[in-house]
C-alpha positions in Angstrom: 0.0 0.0 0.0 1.6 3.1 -0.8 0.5 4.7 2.1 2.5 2.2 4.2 5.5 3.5 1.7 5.1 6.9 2.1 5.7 6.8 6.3 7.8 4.1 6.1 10.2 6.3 3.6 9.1 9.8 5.9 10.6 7.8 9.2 7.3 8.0 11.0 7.3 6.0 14.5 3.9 6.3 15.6 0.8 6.2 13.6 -3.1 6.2 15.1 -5.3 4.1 13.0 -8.6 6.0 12.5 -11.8 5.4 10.8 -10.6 5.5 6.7 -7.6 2.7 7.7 -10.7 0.6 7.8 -11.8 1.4 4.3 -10.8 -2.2 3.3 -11.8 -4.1 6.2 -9.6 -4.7 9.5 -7.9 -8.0 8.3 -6.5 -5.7 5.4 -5.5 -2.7 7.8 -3.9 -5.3 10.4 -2.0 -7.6 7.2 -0.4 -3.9 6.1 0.6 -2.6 8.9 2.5 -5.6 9.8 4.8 -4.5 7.0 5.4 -1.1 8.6 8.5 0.3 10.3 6.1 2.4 12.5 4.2 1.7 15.3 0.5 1.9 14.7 -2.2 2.8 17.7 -5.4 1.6 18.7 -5.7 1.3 22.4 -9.9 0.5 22.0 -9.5 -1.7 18.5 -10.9 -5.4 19.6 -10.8 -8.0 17.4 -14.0 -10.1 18.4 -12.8 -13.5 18.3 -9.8 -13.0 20.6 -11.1 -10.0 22.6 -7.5 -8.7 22.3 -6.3 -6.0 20.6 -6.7 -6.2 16.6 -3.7 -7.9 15.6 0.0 -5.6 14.8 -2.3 -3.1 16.5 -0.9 -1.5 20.0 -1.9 -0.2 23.2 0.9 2.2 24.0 4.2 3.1 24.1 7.3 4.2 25.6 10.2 6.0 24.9 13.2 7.8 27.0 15.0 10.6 26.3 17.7 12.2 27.9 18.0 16.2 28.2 20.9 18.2 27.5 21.5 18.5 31.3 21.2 14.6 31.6 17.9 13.8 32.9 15.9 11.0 31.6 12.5 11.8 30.6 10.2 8.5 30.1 7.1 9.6 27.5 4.1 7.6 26.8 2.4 7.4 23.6 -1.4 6.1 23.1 -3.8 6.6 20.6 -7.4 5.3 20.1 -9.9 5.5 17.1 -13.3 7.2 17.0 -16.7 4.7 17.8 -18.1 6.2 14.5 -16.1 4.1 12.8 -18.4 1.1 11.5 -20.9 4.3 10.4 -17.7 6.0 8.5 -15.8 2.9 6.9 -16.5 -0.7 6.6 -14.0 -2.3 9.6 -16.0 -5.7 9.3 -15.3 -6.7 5.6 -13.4 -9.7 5.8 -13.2 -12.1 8.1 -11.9 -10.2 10.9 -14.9 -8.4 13.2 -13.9 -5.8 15.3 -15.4 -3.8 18.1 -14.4 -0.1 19.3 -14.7 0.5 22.8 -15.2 3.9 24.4 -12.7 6.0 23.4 -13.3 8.1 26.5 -12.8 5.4 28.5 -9.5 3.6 26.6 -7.6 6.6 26.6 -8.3 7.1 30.8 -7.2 4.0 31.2 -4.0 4.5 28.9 -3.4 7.6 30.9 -3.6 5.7 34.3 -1.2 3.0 33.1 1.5 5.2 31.4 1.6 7.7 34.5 0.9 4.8 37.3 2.4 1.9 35.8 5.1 3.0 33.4 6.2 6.3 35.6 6.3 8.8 32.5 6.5 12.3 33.1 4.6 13.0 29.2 1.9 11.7 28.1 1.2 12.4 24.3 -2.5 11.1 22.5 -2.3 10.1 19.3 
């Protein structure tokens, strides 16, 4: 897919999935991004049949960087896509069914972890 191309050639490390990835059905969007160098979010993308996150899909994640003065920041990356999306695209062509949890809720819950769990001082939404 020559979209995968383009961010693959522009260096892109995170990408959030929204509705028009699922123009083509969420087996498609999960087959191409496994070819991608970049990291694709989708914190409330449930595949049905596994109840886990659509497959090559993530939750979150982190990255360290240190400052001029030597201090470690940790950052924490999330993204989710928007609940319109079976009304905007077609995510259920194919034979993989998705579901697309409250976004509201997914990204609280990304918060919680990346600040509680994973100790980052940023928190950037996708």
């Amino acid at each position: 897919d020559w979209v995968i191309d383009m961010l693959d050639q522009l260096k892109t490390d995170l990408v959030c999935v929204g509705n028009h990835e699922f123009d083509y059905g969420a087996e498609h969007l999960s087959k191409l991004v496994a070819h991608s160098k970049a990291v694709w979010m989708g914190a409330n993308i449930i595949d049905t049949s596994t109840q886990r996150l659509l497959a090559n899909i993530h939750q979150r994640r982190v990255d360290e960087h240190v400052l001029p003065c030597g201090e470690v920041v940790r950052v924490g990356f999330f993204g989710v896509c928007t609940q319109a999306t079976p009304h905007l695209s077609w995510p259920d062509i194919g034979g993989v069914r998705v579901k697309f949890e409250s976004a509201v809720a997914s990204a609280r819950e990304q918060v919680k972890v990346l600040r509680e769990e994973e100790a980052c001082d940023v928190v950037v939404a996708l």
